[in-house]
C-alpha positions, 0 to 999 in steps of 0.5 A: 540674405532673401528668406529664400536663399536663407531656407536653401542654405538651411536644407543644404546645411542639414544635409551636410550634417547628416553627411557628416554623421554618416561619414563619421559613422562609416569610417569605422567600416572602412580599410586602409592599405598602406602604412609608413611611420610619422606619428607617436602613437604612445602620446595617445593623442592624435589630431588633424585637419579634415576636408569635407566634400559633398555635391548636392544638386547646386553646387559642390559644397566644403566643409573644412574641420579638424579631428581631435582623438584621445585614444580610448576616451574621445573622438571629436569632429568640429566642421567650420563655416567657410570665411567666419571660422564659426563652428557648424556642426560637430560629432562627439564620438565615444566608446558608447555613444555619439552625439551629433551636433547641429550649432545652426540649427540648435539642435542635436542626436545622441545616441548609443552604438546599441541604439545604431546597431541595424545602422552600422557595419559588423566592425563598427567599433570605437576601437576600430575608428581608432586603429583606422585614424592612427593608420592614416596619420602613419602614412595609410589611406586617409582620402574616402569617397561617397562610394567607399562609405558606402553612399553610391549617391554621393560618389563624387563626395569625399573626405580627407584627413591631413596635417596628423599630429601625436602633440598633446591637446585638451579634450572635453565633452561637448555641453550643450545648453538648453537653448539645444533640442534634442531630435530623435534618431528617426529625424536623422535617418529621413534626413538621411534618406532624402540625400 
């Protein structure tokens, strides 16, 4: 890959991140409408298949990952490279924080919900993430546009949930070793901003 092509795959892949963390973010304001019976919420477990779309000025890009819940504890979003199956990007949500990981570029954000406040909706809550997802598996809305979310310039963007299971997982918190750098949350939101 050219040097240049190389550092225009870097910068759509850090927009792509903070996409990501915005989405995650901004699925805890979001309403469903409808709902029908599939998934046993009393294992407390819940998974599925996530499909991540966002146009940029090139090209629309892809990002297929999976969502892992264990209600009460943890939320986790992994997004895979497209072909190589590796792990780009992943969010670690709990009930007090969340941790942006970028695996490409070695670094990472954690942050608590108190330290997000003036960013998020009055609703944001991890209890509320929880209901939404839980709503999706049963048969509620689980497709969200760019303009749903609140991102009007990434209308044509959009991510789907499919594929819900209740089957018992393992989930743990992500370690990071110290080859990671943790950034600050203002680098996040330019990188936000330049969306």
């Amino acid at each position: 890959m050219k040097k240049a092509d190389n550092k225009h795959f870097i910068n759509t892949f850090l927009r792509l991140c903070g996409v990501m963390m915005l989405v995650a973010v901004c699925l805890t304001s979001c309403r469903t409408t409808r709902q029908a019976g599939k998934v046993n919420k009393d294992t407390g477990y819940l998974s599925s298949k996530v499909v991540l779309t966002v146009p940029t000025k090139e090209a629309v890009l892809t990002v297929n990952g999976t969502m892992k819940m264990k209600a009460g504890e943890r939320v986790q979003l992994s997004f895979l490279m497209p072909i190589l199956r590796s792990e780009v990007a992943r969010i670690d949500l709990t009930p007090d924080d969340l941790l942006l990981v970028d695996r490409m570029g070695r670094r990472y954000v954690q942050a608590s919900y108190k330290e997000l406040k003036s960013m998020l909706p009055k609703k944001a809550s991890f209890s509320h993430l929880e209901k939404l997802l839980y709503t999706a598996a049963q048969g509620g809305k689980n497709t969200l546009t760019g303009t749903e979310l609140g991102i009007p310039s990434l209308e044509k963007g959009r991510i789907e949930l499919t594929d819900f299971s209740s089957q018992p997982f393992s989930i743990t918190p992500t370690q990071l070793s110290s080859r990671y750098k943790e950034v600050e949350l203002y680098e996040l939101l330019e990188l936000l901003m330049s969306l």
